[in-house]
C-alpha positions in Angstrom: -14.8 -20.2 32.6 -17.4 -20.5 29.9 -17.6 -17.5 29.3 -14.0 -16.5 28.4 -13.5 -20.1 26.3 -16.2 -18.7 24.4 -14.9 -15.3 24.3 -11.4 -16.8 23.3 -12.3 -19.0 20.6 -14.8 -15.7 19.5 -11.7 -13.0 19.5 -8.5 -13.0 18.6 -5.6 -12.4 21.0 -5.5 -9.3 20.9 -8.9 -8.7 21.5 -9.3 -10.9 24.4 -6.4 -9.6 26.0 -7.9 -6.2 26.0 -11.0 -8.1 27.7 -9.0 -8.6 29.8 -9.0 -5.3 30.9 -12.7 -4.8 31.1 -12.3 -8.1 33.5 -10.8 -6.3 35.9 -14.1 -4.0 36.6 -15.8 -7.5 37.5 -18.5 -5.6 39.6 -20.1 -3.4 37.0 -19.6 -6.0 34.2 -21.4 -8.3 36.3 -24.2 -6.1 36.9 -24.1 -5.0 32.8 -24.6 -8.7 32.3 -27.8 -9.3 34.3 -29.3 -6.1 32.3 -28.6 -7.4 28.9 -30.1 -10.9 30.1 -33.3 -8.9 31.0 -33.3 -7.2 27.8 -32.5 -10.5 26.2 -35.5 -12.0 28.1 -37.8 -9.1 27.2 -37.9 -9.8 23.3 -38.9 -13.1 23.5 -41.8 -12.0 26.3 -43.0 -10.0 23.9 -43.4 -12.1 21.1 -45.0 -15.0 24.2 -47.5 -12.3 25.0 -48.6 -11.1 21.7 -49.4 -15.3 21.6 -51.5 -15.7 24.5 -53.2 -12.6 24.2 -54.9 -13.3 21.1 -56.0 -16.6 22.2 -57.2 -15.3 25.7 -58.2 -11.8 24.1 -59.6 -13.3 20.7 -60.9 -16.4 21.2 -61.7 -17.1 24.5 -62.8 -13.3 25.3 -61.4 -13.0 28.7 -62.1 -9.7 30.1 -59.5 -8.6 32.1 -56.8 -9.2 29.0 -58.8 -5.3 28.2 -56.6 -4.4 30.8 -53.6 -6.7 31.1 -52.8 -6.5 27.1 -51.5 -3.0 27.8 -49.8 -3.0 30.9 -48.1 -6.5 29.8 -46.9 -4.6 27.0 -46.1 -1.2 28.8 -44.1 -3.3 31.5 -42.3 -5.6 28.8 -40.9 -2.5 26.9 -40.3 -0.2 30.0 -37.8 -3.6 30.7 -36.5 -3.5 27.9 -35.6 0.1 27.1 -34.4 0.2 31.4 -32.3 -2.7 30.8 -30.5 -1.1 27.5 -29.8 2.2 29.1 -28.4 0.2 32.3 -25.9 -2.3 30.6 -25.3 0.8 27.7 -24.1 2.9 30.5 -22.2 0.6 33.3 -20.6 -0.7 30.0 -19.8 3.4 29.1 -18.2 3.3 32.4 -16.4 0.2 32.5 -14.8 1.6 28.6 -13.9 4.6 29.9 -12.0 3.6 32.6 -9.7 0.6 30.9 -9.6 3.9 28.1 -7.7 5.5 30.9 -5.5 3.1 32.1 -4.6 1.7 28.4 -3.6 5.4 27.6 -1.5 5.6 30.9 0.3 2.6 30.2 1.3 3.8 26.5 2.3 6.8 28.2 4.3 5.3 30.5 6.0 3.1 28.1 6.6 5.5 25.4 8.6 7.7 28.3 10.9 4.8 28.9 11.4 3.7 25.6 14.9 3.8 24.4 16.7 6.0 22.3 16.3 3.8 18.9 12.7 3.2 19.3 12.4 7.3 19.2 14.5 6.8 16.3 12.4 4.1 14.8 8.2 5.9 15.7 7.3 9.0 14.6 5.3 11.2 17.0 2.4 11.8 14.3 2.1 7.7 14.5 2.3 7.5 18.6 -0.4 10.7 18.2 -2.5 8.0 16.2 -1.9 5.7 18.1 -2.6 7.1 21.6 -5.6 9.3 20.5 -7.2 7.8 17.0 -6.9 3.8 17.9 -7.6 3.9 21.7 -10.9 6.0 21.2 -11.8 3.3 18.4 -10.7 0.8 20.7 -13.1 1.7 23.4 -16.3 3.0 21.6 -16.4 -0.3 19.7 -15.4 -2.2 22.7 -19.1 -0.9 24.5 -20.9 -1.8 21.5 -19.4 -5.3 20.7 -20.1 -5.9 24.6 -23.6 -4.8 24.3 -24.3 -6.2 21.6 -22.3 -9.6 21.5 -24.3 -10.6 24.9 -27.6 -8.7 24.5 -28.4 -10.3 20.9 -26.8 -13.2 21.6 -29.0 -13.8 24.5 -31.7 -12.7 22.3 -31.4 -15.1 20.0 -31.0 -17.5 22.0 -34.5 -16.7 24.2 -36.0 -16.3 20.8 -35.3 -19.6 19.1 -36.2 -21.8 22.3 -39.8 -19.3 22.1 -39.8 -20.8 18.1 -39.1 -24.3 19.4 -41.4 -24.6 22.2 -43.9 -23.5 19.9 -43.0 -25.4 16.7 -39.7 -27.3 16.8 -40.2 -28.4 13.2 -40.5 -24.8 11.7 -37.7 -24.1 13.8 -35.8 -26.2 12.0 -35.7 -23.9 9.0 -34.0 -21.5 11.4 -30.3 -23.6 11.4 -30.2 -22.3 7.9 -29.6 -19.1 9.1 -26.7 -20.0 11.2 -24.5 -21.2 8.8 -25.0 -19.1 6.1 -24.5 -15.8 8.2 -21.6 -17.4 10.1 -19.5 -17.8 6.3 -21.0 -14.7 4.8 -19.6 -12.8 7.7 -16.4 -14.5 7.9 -15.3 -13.5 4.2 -16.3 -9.8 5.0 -13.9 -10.2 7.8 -11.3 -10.9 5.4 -11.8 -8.2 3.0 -12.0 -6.0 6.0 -9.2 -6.5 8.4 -6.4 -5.6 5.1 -8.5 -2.5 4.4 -8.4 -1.2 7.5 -5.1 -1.5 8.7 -4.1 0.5 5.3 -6.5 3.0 6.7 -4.9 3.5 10.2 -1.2 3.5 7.8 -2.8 6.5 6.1 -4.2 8.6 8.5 -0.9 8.4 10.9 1.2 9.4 7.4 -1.7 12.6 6.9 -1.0 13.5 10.9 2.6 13.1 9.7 2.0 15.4 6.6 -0.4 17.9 8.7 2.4 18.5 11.5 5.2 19.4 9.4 3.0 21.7 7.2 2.2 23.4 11.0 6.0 23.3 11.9 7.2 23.8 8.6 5.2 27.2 7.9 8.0 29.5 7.5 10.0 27.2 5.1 6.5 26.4 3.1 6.2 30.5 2.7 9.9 31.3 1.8 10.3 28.7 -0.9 6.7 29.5 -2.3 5.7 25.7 -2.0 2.3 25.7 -1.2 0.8 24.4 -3.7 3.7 21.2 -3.5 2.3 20.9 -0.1 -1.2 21.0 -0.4 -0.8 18.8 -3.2 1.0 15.6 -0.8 -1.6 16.3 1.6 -4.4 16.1 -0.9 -3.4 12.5 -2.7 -2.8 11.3 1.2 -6.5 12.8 2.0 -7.6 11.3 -1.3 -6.3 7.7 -0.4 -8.3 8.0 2.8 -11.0 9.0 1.3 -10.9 5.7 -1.0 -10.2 3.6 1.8 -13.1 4.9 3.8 -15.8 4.6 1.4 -13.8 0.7 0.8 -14.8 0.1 3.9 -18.4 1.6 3.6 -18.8 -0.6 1.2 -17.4 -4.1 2.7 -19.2 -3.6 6.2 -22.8 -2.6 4.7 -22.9 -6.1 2.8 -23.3 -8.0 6.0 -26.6 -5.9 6.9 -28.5 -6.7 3.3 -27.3 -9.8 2.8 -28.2 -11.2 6.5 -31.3 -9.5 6.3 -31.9 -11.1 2.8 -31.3 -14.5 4.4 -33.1 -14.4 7.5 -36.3 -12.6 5.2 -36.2 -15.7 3.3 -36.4 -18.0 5.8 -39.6 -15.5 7.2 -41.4 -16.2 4.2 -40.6 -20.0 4.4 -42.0 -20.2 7.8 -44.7 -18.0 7.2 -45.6 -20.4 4.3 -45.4 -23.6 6.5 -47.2 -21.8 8.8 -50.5 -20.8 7.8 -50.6 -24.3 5.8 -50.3 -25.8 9.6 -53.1 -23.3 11.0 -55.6 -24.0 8.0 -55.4 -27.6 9.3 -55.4 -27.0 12.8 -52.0 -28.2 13.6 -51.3 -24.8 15.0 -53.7 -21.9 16.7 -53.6 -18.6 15.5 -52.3 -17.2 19.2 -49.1 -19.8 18.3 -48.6 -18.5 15.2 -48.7 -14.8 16.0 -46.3 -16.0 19.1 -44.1 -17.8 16.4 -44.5 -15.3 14.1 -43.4 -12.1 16.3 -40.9 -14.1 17.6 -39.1 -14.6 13.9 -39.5 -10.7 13.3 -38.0 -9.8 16.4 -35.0 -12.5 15.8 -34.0 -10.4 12.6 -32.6 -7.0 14.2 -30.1 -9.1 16.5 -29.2 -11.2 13.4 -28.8 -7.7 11.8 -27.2 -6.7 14.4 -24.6 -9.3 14.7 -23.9 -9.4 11.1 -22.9 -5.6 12.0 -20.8 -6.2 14.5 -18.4 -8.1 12.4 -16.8 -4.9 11.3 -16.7 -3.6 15.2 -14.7 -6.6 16.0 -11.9 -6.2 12.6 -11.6 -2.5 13.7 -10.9 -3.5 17.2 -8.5 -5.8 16.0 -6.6 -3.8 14.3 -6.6 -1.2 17.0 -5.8 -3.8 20.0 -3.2 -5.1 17.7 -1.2 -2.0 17.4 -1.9 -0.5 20.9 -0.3 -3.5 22.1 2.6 -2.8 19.6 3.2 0.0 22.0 2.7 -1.6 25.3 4.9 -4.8 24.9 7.7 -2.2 23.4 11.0 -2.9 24.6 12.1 -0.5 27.3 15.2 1.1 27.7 17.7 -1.3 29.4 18.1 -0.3 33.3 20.0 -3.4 34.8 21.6 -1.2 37.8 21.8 -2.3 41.0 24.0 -0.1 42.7 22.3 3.1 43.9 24.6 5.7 45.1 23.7 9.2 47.3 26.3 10.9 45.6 28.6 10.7 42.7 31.8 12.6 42.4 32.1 13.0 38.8 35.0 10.6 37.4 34.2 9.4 34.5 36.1 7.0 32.0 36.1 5.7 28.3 37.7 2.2 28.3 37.7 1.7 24.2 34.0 2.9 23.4 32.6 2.1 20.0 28.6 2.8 19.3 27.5 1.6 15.9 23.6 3.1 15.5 21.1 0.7 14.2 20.9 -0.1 10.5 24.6 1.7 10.1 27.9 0.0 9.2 29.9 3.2 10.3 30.8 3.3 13.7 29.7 6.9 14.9 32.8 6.6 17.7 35.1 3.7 17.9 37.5 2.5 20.6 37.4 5.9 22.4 39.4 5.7 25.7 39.5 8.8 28.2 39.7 8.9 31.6 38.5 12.1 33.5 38.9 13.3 36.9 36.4 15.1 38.9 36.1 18.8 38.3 37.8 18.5 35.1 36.8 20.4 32.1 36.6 18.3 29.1 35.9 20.1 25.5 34.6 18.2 22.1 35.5 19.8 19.1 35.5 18.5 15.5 33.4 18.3 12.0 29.5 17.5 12.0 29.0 14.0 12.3 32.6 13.3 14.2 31.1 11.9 16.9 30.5 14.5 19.5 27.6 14.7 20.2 26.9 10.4 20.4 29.9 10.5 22.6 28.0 13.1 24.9 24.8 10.7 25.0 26.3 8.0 25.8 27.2 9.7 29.1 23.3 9.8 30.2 23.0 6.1 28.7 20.8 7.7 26.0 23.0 5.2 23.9 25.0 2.4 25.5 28.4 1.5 23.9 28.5 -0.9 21.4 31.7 -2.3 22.8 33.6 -1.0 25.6 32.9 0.3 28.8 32.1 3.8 30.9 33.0 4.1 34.4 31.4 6.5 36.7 33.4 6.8 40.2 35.0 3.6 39.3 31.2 1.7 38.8 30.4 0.3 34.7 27.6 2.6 35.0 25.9 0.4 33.3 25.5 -1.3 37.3 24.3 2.5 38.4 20.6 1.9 38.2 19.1 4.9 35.6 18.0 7.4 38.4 21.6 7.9 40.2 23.0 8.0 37.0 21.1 10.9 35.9 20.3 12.5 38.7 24.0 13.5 38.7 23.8 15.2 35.1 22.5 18.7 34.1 22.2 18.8 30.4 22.5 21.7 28.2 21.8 21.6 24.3 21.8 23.4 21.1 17.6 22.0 20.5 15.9 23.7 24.0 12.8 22.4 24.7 10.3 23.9 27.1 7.3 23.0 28.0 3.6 24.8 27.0 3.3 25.7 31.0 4.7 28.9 33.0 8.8 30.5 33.0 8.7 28.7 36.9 7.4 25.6 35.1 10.4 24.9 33.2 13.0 26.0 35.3 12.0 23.9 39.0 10.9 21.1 36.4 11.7 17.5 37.7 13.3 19.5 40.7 10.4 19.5 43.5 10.3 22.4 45.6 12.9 25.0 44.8 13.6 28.4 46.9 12.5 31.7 45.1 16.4 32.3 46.2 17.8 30.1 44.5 15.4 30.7 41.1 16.4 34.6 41.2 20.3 33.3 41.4 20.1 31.2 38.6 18.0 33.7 36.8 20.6 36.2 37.2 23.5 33.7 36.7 21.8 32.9 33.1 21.3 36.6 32.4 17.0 36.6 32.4 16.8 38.7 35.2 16.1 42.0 33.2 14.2 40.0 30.5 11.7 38.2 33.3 11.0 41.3 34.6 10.1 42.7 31.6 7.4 40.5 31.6 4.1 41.4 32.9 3.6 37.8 34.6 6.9 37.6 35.4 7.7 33.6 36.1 3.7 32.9 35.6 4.5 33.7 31.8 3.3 30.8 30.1 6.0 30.4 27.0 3.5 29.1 24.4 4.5 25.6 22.5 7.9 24.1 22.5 8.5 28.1 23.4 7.4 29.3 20.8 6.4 32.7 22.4 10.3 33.2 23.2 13.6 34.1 21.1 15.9 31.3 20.5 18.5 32.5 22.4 15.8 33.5 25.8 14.9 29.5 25.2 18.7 28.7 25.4 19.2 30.8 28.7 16.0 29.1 30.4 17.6 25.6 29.9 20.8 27.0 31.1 18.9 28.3 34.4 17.5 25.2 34.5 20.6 23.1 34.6 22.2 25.6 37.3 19.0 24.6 39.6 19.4 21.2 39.5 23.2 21.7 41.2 24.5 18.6 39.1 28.3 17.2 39.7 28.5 16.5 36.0 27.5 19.5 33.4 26.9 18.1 29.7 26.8 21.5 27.4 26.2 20.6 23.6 26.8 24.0 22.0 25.0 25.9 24.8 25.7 29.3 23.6 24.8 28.8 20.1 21.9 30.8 19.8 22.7 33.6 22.2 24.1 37.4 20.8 27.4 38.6 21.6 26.6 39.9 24.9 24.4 37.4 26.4 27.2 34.8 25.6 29.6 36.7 27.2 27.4 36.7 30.7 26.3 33.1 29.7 30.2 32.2 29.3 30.9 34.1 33.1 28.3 32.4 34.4 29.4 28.7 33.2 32.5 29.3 34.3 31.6 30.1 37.8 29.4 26.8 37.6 32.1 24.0 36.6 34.2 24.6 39.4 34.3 21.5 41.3 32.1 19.7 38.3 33.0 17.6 36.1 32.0 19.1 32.4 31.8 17.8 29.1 31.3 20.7 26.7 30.9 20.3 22.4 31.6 23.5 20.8 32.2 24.7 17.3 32.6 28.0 18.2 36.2 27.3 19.7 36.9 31.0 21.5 34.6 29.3 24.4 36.3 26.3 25.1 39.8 27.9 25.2 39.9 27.6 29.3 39.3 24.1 29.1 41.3 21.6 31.0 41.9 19.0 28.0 40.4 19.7 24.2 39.4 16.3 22.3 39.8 16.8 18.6 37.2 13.8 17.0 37.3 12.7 13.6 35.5 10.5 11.8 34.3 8.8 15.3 37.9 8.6 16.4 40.2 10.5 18.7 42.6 12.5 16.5 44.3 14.9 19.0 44.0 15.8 22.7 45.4 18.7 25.0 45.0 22.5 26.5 44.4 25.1 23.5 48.2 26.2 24.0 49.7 22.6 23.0 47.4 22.0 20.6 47.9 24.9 18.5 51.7 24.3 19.3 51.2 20.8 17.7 49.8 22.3 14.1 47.4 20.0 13.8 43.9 19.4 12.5 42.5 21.3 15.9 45.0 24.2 15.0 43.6 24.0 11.0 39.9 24.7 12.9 41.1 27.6 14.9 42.7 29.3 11.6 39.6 28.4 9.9 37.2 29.8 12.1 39.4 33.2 12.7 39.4 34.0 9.1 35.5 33.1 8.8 35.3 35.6 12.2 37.4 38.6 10.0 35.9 37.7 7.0 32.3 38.1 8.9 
């Protein structure tokens, strides 16, 4: 209890919450602890033996300190230096395992986070975040442990050595305290702000760094290099700055301590040859005093330095925790179903996305049956593709409600909602691992039959075997070793495995040729019988077969019916079909 009042009152919330972490490896810390005592104890042996040996050695020529000066000496250090490796390393271990579990727990969270929160972080400050910060996190974390109990207990075996020997030049000594304690506390100051501009900066030059990587081809065509090397030169420049800002802050506390506590060397020293002139002291006690003064001035060092490991770890801890107390995405559900049939209905849905005044759909209604085939058509930024999200509760409604087989799926916990939805959309991603990988992922064991029929169904089967590796073909970053429209057909194979009652397509043929899109358009077909399918298309020859065709506008509802009425109607959905035949001709 002691122990963490003193730690609390020494750290700031953060900080001690993340000891709290290390707490939880009470065995090894333990164990750490005793070392650092013994290395603690060692220093102040040192300077004891130093004493006595030059009274027993010098003055009263005992023989056998010949042989005990030495081995005293020998042992002290070998105590010393076996102590410091012991704590350095159980400490190492402890660090690397709460670096593990901190990491897993961001991890965690950031895969649950809700669909604002993606909105709100960029991945080049979560990269920081996770990588940057936690490594600084833990590697100062060891030191300040090491140090914060080894030199601490130093000092403390050190100034009850000076006072044993002479409590009034140890006196001089509460000086120190003070004046180290305020001198260290303004540093602090000057370089917590510093440094959490420095963590701002080098997530915004990961931020600049990764579109540069992803923005290559753009970079090249429009001849902007030098614009981009440029940005990411005054970023690296106000790094730089920042960096050698706080060189300069954290190496005052090492002269300046060391200035202090010299001082007070010389005082003592003074005081104490005047008090051995006149017998008031022998030379063995002032050779123990003096030793023991020396030796107190690397932990004082040492803990002046140890005032910057304890800002940078609070601004790490600070914003780690940023990401760990994040809000995750709302799963209130209850209900869990074994299997959903598909109906689905709109009861007056509006969704207004954060920081927007414009609703992006408002007071939508639609109620679909089972198996039916619902398209989305309108202009960018209508509303289709929110409405489409909102069926996965990637976005809940504003206002209204969704009904899945008669439930508010919002009373559905997350996993038999979702379980029930195969997704399909115009940005595939794929994942750096094999073709197998990314089709049977999140599905468990899958047949080889069943992989070869939705290979075939999504028109890959002449393309995988094309490949030397076949399904072992590892498809590079995000895919970037396929086409855009082989990426499209793998997501569509993938969404046939998983068997789903609801299908969600979001312009799933728009990167494929003429010919692919044509198997592609066979083969979807085939798969919504007996589902119930959303599908958001501009190219409207695809959606022609579909059971009811929602014209949005402007977030709303405009028009709704099979192609044939609504062309009859001479509407706006009629207007897109006209437009997009003469843009075909013309093309």
């Amino acid at each position: 209890m002691l122990l963490n009042n003193l730690v609390r009152k020494a750290l700031d919330v953060n900080v001690f919450r993340f000891w709290g972490y290390m707490k939880q490896e009470k065995g090894k810390m333990a164990l750490a602890l005793v070392f650092m005592v013994l290395s603690g104890i060692s220093s102040s042996l040192v300077a004891t033996l130093l004493g006595q040996l030059t009274d027993l050695g010098f003055y009263e020529k005992e023989s056998w300190v010949l042989y005990a000066a030495p081995l005293g000496l020998i042992a002290v250090a070998l105590m010393h230096g076996g102590s410091m490796f012991g704590s350095g390393y159980l400490l190492a271990m402890v660090s690397q395992k709460t670096l593990a579990t901190i990491r897993s727990e961001m991890f965690a969270k950031m895969l649950r986070w809700p669909a604002v929160t993606y909105a709100n972080e960029t991945s080049s400050i979560f990269s920081t975040k996770f990588v940057n910060q936690a490594n600084a996190m833990m590697t100062n974390a060891a030191r300040y442990a090491i140090r914060l109990f080894r030199d601490v207990i130093q000092v403390i075996a050190l100034v009850a050595t000076l006072t044993y020997f002479s409590w009034k030049l140890s006196l001089i000594i509460l000086v120190l305290g003070p004046s180290i304690y305020f001198l260290l506390k303004k540093i602090a100051q000057m370089m917590k702000k510093v440094m959490e501009g420095d963590q701002r900066s080098v997530a915004y030059l990961m931020k600049e760094a990764q579109e540069g990587y992803h923005a290559q081809n753009l970079i090249k065509l429009y001849n902007n290099y030098d614009s981009a090397s440029q940005k990411f030169a005054d970023l690296n420049n106000v790094i730089k700055k920042l960096r050698l800002k706080i060189i300069a802050i954290s190496s005052l506390g090492d002269p300046l301590t060391q200035t202090i506590a010299m001082i007070a060397v010389a005082v003592v020293m003074t005081v104490a040859l005047i008090q051995v002139q006149s017998n008031q002291l022998t030379l063995g006690g002032f050779i123990t005093f003096l030793s023991a003064l020396l030796l107190l001035v690397p932990p004082l060092r040492n803990i002046s330095q140890m005032n910057t490991t304890l800002v940078m770890m609070s601004v790490a801890t600070s914003s780690i925790f940023q990401v760990i107390d994040s809000l995750e995405e709302i799963d209130e559900g209850t209900i869990e179903l074994d299997k959903i049939n598909g109906n689905i209905e709109f009861q007056n849905v509006s969704l207004t996305y954060p920081k927007r005044k414009q609703p992006a759909v408002q007071n939508f209604s639609l109620k679909v049956q089972a198996g039916e085939h619902i398209a989305l058509v309108g202009a960018s930024g209508s509303g289709k593709t929110t409405l489409i999200n909102m069926i996965p509760r990637f976005w809940l409604p504003s206002n209204g409600s969704i009904l899945v087989d008669g439930y508010n799926y919002k009373d559905l916990t997350l996993e038999t909602l979702r379980k029930s939805m195969a997704i399909v959309s115009q940005s595939t991603f794929l994942f750096n691992n094999t073709i197998r990988y990314n089709l049977t992922y999140g599905l468990g064991d899958v047949s080889q039959e069943r992989i070869d029929q939705s290979i075939e169904m999504a028109a890959l089967t002449d393309f995988i075997a094309s490949l030397p590796e076949g399904l072992e073909t590892v498809v590079g970053e995000a895919g970037s070793k396929l086409s855009g429209g082989q990426k499209q057909r793998l997501s569509i194979a993938r969404a046939l495995l998983k068997n789903a009652p609801i299908l969600i397509l979001d312009e799933a043929t728009s990167a494929l040729d003429s010919e692919s899109e044509h198997h592609i358009q066979v083969a979807i077909e085939k798969l919504m019988v007996g589902r119930t399918c959303f599908t958001v298309a501009h190219r409207l020859s695809t959606i022609k077969n579909a059971d009811r065709i929602v014209v949005m506008d402007a977030g709303e509802m405009r028009e709704i019916g099979t192609h044939s009425e609504l062309m009859a109607k001479d509407g706006i959905y009629t207007k897109l079909v006209n437009l997009q035949t003469l843009t075909d001709s013309e093309g």
